[in-house]
N, C-alpha and C positions, 0 to 999 in steps of 0.2 A: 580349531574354531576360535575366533576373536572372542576378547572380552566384551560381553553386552554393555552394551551405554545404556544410561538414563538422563534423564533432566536435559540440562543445558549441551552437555557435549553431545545426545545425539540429536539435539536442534540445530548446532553447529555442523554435524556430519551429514543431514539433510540438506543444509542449504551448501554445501561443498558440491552433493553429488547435483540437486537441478543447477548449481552452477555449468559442471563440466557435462553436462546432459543438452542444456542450452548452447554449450562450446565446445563440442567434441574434438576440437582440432586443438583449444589452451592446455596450458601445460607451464608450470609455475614451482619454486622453492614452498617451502613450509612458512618463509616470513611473506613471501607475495600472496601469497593465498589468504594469510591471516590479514596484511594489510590492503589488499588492491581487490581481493575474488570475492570476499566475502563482504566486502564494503558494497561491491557490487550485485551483491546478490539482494543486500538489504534492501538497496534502492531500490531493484526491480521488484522486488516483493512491494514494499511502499507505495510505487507506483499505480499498483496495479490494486492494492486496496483504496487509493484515492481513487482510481478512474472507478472503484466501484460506488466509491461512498458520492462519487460527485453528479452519476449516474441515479444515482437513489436517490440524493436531494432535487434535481431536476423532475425525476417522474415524481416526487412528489410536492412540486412545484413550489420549493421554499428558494430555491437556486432558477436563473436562466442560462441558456447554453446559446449563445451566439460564434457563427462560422467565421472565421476572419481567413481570404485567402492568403494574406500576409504573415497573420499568429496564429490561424491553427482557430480552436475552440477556446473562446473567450465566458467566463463564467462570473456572475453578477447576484447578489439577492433579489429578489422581486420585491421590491418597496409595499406593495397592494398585501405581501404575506411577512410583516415585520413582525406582529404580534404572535403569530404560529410559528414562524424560525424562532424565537425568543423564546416560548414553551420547549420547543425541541430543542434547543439547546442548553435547556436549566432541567429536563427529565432524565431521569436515568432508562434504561432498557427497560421495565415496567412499568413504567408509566408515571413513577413517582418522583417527586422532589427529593434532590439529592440531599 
């Protein structure tokens, strides 16, 4: 039986394994993995907490989401909600002044 992880190494050993889970056919050294896999992995984790965060500020219509068949989803503040972006973004997750 392996040595149990904790902390950081088994954060690192998760995003190894949805790496090669997402790319069952890659296959990399111990430096590629450190420099190219896991670089990659960040992004797409990053990614995907933005399309959430930018998905939550549109439904709650501090953000607009406009289609461009050129660039994809084009995202803007709504001018009419300057004053309520500007609370949400001086509150911390309770609701309070940071």
């Amino acid at each position: 039986m392996p040595e149990l992880l904790t902390g950081d190494a088994r954060s690192v050993a998760k995003q190894i394994i949805r790496y090669f889970l997402r790319n069952p056919e890659a296959a990399d050294t111990l430096d590629g993995i450190a420099r190219w896999r896991l670089l990659d992995e960040q992004i797409y984790q990053s990614v995907q907490m933005t399309e959430a965060a930018l998905n939550f500020l549109v439904a709650m219509g501090l953000l607009e989401a406009e289609r461009s068949a050129s660039a994809g989803t084009i995202y803007h503040i709504d001018k009419s909600r300057w004053e309520e972006a500007k609370r949400f973004a001086t509150t911390d997750l309770t609701g309070s002044k940071p």
